[in-house]
C-alpha positions in Angstrom: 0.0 0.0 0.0 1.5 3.3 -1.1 2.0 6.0 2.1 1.3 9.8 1.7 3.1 12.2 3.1 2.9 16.1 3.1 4.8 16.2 0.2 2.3 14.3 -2.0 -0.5 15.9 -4.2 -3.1 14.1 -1.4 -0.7 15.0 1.2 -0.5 18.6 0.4 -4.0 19.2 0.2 -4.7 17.7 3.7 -2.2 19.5 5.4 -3.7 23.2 3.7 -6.8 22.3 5.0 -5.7 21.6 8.1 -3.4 24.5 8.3 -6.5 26.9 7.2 -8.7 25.2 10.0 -6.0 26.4 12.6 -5.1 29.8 11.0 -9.1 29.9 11.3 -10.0 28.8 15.0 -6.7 31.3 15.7 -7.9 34.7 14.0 -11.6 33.4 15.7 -9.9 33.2 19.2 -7.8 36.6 18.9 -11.1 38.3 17.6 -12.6 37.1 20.5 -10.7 38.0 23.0 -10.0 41.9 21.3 -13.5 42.4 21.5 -14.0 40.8 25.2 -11.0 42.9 26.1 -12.6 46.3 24.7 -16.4 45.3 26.2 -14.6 44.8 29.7 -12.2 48.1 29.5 -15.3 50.2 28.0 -17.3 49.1 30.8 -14.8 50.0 33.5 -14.8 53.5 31.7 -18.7 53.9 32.1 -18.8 52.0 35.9 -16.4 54.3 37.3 -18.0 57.5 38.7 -16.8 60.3 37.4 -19.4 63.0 39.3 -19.3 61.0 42.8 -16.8 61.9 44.9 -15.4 60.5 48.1 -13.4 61.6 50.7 -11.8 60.1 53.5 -9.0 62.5 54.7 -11.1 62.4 58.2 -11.0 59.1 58.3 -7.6 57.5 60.0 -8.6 57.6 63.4 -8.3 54.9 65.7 -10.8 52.1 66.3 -11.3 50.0 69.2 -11.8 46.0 69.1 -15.8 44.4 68.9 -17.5 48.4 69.2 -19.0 50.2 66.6 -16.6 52.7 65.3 -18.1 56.0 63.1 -15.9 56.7 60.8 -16.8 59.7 58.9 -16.7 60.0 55.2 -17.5 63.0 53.0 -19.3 61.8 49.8 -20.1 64.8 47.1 -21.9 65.1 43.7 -23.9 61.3 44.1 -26.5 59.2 46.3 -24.8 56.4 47.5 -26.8 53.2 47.1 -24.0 50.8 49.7 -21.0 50.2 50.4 -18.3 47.4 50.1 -15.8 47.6 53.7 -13.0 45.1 53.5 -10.4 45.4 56.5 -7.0 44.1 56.1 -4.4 43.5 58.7 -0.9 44.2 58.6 1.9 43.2 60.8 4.8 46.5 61.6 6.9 45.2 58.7 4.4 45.4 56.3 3.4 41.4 56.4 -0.4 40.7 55.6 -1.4 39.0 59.1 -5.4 38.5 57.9 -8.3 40.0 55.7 -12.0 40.0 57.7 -14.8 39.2 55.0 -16.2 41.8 53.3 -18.8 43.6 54.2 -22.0 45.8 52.7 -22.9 48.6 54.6 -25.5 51.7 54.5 -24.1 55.5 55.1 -25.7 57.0 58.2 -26.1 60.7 58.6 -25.6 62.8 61.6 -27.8 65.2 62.8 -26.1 68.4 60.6 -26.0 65.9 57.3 -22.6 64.6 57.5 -22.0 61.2 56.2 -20.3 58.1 58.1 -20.0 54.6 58.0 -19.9 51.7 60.7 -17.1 49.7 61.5 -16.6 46.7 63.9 -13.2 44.9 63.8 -12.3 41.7 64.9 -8.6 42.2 66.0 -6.1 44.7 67.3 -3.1 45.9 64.9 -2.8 47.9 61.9 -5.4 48.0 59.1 -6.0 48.7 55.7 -9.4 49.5 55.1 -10.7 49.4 51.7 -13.9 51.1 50.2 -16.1 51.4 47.2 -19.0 53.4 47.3 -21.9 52.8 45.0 -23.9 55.3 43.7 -27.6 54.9 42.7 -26.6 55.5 39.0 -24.7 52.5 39.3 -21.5 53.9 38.7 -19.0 53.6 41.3 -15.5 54.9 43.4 -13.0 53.7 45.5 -10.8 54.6 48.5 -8.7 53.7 50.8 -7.0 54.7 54.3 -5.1 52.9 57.2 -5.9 52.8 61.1 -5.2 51.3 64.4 -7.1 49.1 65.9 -7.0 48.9 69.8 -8.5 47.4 72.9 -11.5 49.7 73.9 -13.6 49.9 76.9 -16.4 47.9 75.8 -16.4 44.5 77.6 -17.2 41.3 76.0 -19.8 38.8 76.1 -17.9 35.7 76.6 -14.2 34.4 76.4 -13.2 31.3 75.0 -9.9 29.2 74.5 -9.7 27.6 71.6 -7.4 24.9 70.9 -7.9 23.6 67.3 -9.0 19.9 68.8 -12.3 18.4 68.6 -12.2 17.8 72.2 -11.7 21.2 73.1 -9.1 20.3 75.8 -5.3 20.3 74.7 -3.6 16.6 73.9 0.3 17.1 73.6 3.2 14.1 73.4 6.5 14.5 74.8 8.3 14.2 71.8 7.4 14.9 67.9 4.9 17.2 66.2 2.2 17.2 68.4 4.8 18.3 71.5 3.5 21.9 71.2 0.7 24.0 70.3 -0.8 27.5 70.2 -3.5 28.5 72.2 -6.2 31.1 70.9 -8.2 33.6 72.9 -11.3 34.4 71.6 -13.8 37.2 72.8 -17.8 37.4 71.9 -18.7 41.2 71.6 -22.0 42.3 71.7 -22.0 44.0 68.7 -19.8 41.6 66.5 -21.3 38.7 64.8 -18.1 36.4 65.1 -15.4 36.0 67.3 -12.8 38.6 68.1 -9.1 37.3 68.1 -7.2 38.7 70.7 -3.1 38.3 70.9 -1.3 36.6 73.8 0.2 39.7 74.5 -3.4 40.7 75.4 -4.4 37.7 77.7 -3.3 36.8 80.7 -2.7 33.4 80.9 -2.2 30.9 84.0 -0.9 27.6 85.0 -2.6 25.3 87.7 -0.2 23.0 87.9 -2.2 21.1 90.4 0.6 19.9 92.8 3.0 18.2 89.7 6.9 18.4 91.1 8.0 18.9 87.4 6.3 21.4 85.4 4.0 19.5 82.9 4.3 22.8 80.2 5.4 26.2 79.3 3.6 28.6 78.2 5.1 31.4 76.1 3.0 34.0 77.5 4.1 36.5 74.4 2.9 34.0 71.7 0.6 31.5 73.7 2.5 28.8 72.4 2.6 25.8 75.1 5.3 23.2 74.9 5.0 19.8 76.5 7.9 19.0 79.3 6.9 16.3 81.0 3.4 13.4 81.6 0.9 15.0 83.4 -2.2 17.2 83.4 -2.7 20.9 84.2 -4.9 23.7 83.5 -4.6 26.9 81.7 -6.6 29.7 82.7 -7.2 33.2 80.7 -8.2 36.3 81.9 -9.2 39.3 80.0 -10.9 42.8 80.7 -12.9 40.8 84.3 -13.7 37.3 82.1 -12.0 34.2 82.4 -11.5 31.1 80.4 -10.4 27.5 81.0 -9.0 24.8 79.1 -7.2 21.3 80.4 -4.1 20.2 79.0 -2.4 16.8 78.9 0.9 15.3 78.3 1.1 12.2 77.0 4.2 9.5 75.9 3.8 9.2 72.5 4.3 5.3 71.4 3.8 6.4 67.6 0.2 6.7 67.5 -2.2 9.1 66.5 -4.5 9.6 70.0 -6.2 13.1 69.2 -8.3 13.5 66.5 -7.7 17.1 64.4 -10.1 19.1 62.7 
């Protein structure tokens, strides 16, 4: 049986119509995306408010943890229908520590017509906060300013020690990687509609050793970090603004096992 191959009169015509079909689907695909590209930029042209303005030169003041911080903001020339707040946290070197969700939010007015928004944080430290206003003409505008988040004088709800196990109490071996853990301090604010995180540094956290010779743990009281030392079992108490917390913690020999179930 005789073989083509591109070079043959069959051949030659096979491979043109193949090369046409890609040339084709290619001009098809570029076309597309030209025109997608121009739809999306011309719509960013008409979205973005160019009458609305928004100013928030008044607002980088401080705000305190779980209360319900005003934070003016000066919107001119357009009726805002809401607006998105994300809050980003930042360590002192510049390192993203966590984002909150984002959240929708009305403007309020005080009594003489100025404009403000509301804003509850979760943590202490330094925040970005991040706004865009929509206007009722559905066009829109963005800004952005930082602030500090402290503790305030509003006292929480409830506090809670977390320790990332399903039993809620803390399981740690003497030797490999479940020989030390972080414990997390969490505060229910009135106001706030999930848990606040507060720092060791913020907490102060005891150990009832309950009579053990040898200390069972340490607990890094500047990171909350407990490391197990030797068998035993002790609790950890936390205290914060009045409220305290408990949690029990064991040491146990680890024969190569996995005892505690994780989430």
């Amino acid at each position: 049986m005789r073989k083509y191959s591109c070079v043959s009169a069959r051949g030659i015509s096979v491979c043109r119509i193949a090369a046409l079909f890609v040339f084709f689907v290619v001009i098809c695909l570029v076309s597309s995306l030209h025109a997608n590209g121009a739809a999306a930029k011309d719509s960013l042209q008409v979205s973005e408010s160019s009458s609305g303005q928004v100013d928030v030169s008044h607002a980088n003041m401080e705000m305190y943890l779980g209360e319900v911080n005003e934070i003016p903001i000066g919107i001119q020339n357009g009726k805002v229908k809401d607006i998105n707040v994300s809050l980003q946290f930042y360590s002192d070197d510049g390192f993203l520590l966590a984002s909150e969700p984002v959240i929708t939010t009305d403007i309020f007015y005080h009594s003489d017509g100025s404009t403000y928004i509301k804003i509850i944080p979760d943590r202490t430290g330094k925040v970005m906060v991040s706004l865009v206003v929509f206007f009722m003409d559905d066009s829109f505008k963005q800004a952005s300013f930082e602030s500090q988040v402290q503790i305030g004088s509003e006292t929480p709800k409830e506090l809670r020690i977390m320790t990332g196990q399903i039993s809620g109490r803390l399981a740690l071996h003497l030797k490999g990687l479940l020989s030390q853990e972080p414990l997390t301090t969490q505060a229910m604010y009135q106001y706030l509609d999930r848990p606040a995180y507060l720092t060791a540094k913020e907490v102060d956290y005891e150990v009832i050793s309950g009579g053990h010779v040898e200390p069972v743990i340490d607990l890094d009281k500047d990171t909350g970090v407990v490391v197990a030392r030797h068998l035993g079992h002790v609790l950890v108490k936390a205290s914060f603004k009045g409220l305290t917390a408990w949690t029990c913690v064991s040491v146990e020999r680890f024969d190569g096992g996995w005892h505690t179930l994780r989430r």
